[in-house]
MDTraj code that builds the backbone (N, CA, C; nanometers):
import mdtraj as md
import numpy as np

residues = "UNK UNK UNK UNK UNK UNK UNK UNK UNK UNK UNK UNK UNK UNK UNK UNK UNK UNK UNK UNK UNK UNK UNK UNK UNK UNK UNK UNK UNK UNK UNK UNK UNK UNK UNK UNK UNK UNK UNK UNK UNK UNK UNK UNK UNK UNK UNK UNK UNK UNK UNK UNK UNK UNK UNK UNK UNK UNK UNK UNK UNK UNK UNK UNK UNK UNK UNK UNK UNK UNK UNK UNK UNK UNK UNK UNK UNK UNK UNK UNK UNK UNK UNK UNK UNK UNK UNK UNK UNK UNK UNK UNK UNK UNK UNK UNK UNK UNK UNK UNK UNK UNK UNK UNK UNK UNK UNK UNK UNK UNK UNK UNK UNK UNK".split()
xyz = np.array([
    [-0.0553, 0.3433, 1.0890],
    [-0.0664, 0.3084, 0.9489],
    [-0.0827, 0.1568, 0.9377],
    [-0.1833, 0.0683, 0.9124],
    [-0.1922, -0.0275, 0.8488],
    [-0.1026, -0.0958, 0.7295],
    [-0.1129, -0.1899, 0.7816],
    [-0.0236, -0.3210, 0.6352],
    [-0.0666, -0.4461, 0.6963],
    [-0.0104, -0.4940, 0.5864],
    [-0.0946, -0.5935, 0.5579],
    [0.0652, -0.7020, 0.5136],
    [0.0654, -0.8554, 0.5468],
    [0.2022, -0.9101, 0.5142],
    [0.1451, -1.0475, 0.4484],
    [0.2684, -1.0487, 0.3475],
    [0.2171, -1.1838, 0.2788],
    [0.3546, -1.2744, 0.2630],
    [0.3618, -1.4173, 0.2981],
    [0.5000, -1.4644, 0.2853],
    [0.4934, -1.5456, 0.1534],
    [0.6347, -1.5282, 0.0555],
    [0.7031, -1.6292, -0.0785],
    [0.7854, -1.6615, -0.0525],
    [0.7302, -1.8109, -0.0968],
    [0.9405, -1.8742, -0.0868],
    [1.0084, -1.8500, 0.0133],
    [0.9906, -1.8415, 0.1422],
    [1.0703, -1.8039, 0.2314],
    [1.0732, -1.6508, 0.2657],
    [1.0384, -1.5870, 0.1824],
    [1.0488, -1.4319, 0.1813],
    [0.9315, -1.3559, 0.2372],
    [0.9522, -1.2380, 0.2792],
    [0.8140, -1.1538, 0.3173],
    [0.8171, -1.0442, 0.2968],
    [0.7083, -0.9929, 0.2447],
    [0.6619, -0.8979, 0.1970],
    [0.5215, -0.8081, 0.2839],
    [0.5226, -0.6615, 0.2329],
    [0.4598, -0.6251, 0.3364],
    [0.3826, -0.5081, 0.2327],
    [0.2678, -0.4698, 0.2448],
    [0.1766, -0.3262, 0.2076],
    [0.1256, -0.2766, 0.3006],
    [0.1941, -0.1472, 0.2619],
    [0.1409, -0.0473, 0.3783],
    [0.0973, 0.0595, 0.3106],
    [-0.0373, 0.1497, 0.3938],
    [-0.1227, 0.2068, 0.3678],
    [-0.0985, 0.3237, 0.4014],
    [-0.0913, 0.4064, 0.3514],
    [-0.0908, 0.5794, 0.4321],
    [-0.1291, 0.6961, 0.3908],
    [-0.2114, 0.7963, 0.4075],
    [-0.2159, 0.9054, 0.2921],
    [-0.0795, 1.0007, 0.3237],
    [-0.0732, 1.0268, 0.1231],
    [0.0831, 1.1191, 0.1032],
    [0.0147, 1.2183, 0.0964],
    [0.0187, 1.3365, 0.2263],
    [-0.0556, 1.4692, 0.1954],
    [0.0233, 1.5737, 0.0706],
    [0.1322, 1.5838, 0.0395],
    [0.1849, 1.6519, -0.1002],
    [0.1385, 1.5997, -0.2035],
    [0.0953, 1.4534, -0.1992],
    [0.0474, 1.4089, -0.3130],
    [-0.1134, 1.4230, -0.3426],
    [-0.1379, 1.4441, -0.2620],
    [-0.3148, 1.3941, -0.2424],
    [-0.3892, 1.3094, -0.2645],
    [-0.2992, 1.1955, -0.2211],
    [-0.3515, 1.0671, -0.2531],
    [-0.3062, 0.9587, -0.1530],
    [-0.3773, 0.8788, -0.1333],
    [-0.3386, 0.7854, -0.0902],
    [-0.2305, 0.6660, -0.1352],
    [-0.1393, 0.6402, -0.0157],
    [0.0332, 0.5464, -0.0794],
    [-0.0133, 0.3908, -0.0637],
    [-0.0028, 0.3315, -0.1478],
    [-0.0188, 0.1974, -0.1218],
    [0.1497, 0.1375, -0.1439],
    [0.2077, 0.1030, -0.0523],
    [0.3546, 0.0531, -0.0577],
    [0.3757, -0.0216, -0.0567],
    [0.4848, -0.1065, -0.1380],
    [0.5190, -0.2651, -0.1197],
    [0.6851, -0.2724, -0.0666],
    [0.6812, -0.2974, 0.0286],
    [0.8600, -0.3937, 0.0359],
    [0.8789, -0.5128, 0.1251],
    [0.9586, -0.5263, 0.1484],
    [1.0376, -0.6470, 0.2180],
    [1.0175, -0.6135, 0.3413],
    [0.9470, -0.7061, 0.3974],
    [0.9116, -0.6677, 0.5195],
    [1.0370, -0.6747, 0.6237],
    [1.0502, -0.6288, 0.6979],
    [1.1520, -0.6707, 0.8456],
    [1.1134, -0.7345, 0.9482],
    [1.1968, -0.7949, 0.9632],
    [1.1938, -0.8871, 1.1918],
    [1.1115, -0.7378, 1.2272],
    [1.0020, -0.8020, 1.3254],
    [0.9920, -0.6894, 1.4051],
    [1.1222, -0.6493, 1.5183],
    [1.1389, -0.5041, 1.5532],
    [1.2219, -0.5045, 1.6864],
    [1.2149, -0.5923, 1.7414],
    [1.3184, -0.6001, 1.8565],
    [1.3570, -0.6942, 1.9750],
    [1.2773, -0.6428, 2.1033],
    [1.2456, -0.5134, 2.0676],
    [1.1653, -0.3925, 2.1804],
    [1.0167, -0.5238, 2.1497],
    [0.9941, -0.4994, 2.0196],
    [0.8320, -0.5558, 1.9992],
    [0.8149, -0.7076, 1.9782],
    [0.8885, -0.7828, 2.0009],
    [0.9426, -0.9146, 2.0766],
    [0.9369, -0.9834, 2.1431],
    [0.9732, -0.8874, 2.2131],
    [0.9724, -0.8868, 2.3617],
    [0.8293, -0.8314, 2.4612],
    [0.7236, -0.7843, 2.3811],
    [0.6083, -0.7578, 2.4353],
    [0.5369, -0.8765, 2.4219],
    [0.4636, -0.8936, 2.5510],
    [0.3673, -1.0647, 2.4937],
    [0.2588, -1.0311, 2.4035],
    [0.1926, -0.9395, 2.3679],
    [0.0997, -0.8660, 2.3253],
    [0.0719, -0.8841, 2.2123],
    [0.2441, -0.8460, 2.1293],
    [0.2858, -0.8457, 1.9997],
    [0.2831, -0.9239, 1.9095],
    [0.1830, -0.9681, 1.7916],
    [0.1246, -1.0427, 1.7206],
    [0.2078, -1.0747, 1.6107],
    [0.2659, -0.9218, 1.5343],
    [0.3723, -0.8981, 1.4260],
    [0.4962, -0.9716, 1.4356],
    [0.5668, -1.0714, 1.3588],
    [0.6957, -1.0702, 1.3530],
    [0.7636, -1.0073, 1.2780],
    [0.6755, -0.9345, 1.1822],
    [0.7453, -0.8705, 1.0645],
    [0.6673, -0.7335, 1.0542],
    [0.7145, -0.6450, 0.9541],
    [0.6462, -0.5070, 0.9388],
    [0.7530, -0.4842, 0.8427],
    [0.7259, -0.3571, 0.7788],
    [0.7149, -0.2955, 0.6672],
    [0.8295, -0.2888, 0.6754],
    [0.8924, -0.2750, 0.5566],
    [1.0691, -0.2095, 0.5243],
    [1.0708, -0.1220, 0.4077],
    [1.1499, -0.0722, 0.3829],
    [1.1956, 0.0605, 0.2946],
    [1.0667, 0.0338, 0.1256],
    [1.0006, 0.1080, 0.1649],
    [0.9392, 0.0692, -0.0162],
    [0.9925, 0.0982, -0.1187],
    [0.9308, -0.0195, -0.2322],
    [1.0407, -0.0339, -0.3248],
    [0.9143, 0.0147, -0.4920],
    [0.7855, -0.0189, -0.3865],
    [0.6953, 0.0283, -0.5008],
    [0.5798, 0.1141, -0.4403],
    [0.5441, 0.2164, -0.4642],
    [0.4428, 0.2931, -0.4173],
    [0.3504, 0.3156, -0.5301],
    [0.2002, 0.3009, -0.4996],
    [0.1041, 0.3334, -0.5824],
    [0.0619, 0.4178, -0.4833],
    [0.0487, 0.5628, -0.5793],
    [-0.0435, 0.6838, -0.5614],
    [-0.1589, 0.7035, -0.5862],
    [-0.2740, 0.6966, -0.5318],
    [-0.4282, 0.6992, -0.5626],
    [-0.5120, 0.8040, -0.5308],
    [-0.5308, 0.9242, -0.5987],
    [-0.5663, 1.0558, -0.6050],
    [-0.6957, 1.0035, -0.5036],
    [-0.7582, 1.0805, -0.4410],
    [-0.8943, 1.1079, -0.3860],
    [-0.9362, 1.1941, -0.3615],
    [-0.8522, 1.3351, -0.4014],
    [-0.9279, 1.4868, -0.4198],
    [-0.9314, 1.5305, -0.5436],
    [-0.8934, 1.4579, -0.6844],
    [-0.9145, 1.5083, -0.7927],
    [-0.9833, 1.3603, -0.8680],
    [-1.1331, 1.3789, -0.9032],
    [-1.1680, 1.2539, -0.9795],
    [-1.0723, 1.2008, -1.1153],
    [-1.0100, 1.3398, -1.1882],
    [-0.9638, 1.3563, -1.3340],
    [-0.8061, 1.2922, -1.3069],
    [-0.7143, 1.2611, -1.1701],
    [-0.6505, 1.2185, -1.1700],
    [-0.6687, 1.0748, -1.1754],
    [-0.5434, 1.0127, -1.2209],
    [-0.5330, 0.8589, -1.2575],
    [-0.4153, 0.8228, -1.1358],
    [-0.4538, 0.7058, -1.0787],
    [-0.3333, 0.6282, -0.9963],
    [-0.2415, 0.5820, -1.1107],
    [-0.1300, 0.6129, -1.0155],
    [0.0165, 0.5951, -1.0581],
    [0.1039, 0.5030, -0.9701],
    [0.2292, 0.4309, -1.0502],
    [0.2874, 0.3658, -0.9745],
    [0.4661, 0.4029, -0.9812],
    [0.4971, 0.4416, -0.8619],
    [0.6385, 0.5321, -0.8944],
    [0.7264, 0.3866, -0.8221],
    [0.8406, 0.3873, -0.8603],
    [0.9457, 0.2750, -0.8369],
    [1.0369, 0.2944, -0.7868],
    [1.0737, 0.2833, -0.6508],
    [1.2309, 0.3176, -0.5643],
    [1.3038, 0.2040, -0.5509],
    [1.3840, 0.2469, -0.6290],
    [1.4770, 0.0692, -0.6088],
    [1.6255, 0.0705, -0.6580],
    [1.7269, 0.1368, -0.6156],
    [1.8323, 0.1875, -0.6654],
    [1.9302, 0.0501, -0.7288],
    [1.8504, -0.0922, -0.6688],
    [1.9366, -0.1970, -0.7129],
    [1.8165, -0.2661, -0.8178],
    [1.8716, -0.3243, -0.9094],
    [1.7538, -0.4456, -0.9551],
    [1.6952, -0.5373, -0.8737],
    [1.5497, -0.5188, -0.8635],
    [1.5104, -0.6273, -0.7834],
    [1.3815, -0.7018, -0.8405],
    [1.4097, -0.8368, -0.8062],
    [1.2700, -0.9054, -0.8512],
    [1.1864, -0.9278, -0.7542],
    [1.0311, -0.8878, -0.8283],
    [0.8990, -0.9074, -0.7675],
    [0.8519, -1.0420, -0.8416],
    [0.8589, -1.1547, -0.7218],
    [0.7808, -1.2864, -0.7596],
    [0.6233, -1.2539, -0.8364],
    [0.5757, -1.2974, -0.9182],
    [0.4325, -1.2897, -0.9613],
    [0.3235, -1.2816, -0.8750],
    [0.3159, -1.3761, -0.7882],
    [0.2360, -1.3612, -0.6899],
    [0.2200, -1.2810, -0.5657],
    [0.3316, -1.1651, -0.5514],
    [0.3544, -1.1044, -0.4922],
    [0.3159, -0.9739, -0.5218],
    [0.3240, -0.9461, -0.6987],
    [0.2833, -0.8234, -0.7985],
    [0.1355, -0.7976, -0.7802],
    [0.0721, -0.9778, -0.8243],
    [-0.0527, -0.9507, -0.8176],
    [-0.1212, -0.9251, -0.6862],
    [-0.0963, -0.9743, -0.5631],
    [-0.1333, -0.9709, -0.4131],
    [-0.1287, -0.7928, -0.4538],
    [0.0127, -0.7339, -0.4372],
    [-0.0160, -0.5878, -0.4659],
    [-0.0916, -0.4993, -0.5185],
    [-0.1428, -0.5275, -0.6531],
    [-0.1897, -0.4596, -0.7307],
    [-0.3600, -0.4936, -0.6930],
    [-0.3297, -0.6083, -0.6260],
    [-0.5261, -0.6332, -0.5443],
    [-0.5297, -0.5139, -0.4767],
    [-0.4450, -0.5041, -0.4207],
    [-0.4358, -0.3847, -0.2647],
    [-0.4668, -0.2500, -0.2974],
    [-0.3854, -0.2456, -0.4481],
    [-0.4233, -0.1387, -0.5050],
    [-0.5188, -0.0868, -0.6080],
    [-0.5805, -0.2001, -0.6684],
    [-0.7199, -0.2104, -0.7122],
    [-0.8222, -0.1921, -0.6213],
    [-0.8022, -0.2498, -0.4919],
    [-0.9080, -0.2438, -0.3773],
    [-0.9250, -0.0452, -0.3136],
    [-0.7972, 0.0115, -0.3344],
    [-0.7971, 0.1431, -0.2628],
    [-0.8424, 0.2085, -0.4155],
    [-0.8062, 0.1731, -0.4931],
    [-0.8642, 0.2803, -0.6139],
    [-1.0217, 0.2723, -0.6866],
    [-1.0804, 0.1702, -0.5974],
    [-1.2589, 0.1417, -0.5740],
    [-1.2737, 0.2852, -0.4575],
    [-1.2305, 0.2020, -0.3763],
    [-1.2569, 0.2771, -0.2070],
    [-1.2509, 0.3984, -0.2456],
    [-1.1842, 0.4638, -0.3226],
    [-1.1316, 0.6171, -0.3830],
    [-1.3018, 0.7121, -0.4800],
    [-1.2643, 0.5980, -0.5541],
    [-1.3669, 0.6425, -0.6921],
    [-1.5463, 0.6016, -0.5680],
    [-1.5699, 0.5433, -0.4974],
    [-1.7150, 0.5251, -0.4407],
    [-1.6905, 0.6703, -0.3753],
    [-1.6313, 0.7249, -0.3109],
    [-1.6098, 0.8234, -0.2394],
    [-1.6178, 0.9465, -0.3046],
    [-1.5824, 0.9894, -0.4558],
    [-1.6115, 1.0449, -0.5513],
    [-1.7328, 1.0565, -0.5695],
    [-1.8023, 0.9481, -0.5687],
    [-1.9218, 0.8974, -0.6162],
    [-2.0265, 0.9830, -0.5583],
    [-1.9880, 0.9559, -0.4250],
    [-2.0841, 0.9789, -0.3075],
    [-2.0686, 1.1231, -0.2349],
    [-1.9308, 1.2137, -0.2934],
    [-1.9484, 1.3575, -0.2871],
    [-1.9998, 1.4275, -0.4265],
    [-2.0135, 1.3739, -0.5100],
    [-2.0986, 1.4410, -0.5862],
    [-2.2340, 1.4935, -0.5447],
    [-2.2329, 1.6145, -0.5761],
    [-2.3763, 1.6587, -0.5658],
    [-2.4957, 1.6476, -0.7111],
    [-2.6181, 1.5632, -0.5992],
    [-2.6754, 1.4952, -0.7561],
    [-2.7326, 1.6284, -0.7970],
    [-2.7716, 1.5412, -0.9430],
    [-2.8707, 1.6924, -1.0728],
    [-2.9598, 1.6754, -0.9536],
    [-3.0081, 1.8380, -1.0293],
    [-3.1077, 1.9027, -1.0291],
    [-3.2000, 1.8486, -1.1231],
    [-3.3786, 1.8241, -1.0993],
    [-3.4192, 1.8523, -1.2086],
    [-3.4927, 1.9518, -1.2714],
])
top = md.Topology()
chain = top.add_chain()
for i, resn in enumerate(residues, 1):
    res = top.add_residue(resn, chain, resSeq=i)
    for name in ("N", "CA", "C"):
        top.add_atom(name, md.element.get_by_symbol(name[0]), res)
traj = md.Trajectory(xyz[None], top)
């Protein structure tokens, strides 16, 4: 699964990509990213210092029903603040997958007849 990390203020943040097969859509996730392991650290290889942590915002982006609309569901049992620039970085991510979605629509349509 792909993500993607962006650092504020000291802080980091992370979107990750995945399709939710119950949902039928693709998850675009935002949280707080984590240290990578000490396992992945410790590999010289290993590029990541950080990766994804518990999401706190998931956007759902239908791609088997055109008539569905992306949604954004909220897991966050504490109050938490999303810096501005962190909302909008997100909502690029998720503007960008809900193109990628709708061209794909586009392009299984079967054209008229004339």
């Amino acid at each position: 699964m792909p993500w993607e990390l962006q650092e504020h203020a000291g802080r980091h943040y992370a979107v990750l990509f995945h399709y939710a097969l119950p949902d039928d859509a693709w998850a675009v996730e935002l949280s707080e990213a984590v240290p990578a392991s000490a396992k992945g650290a410790e590999n010289p290889d290993a590029t990541e210092t950080y990766g994804p942590g518990a999401a706190f915002l998931v956007a759902l982006v239908p791609d088997e029903d055109p008539n569905l609309q992306p949604a954004i569901r909220v897991y966050s049992p504490d109050e938490r603040v999303v810096p501005y620039e962190i909302m909008r970085w997100f909502m690029e991510q998720v503007a960008d997958q809900v193109e990628r979605c709708r061209i794909g629509f586009e392009q299984e349509e079967p054209e008229a007849v004339d």
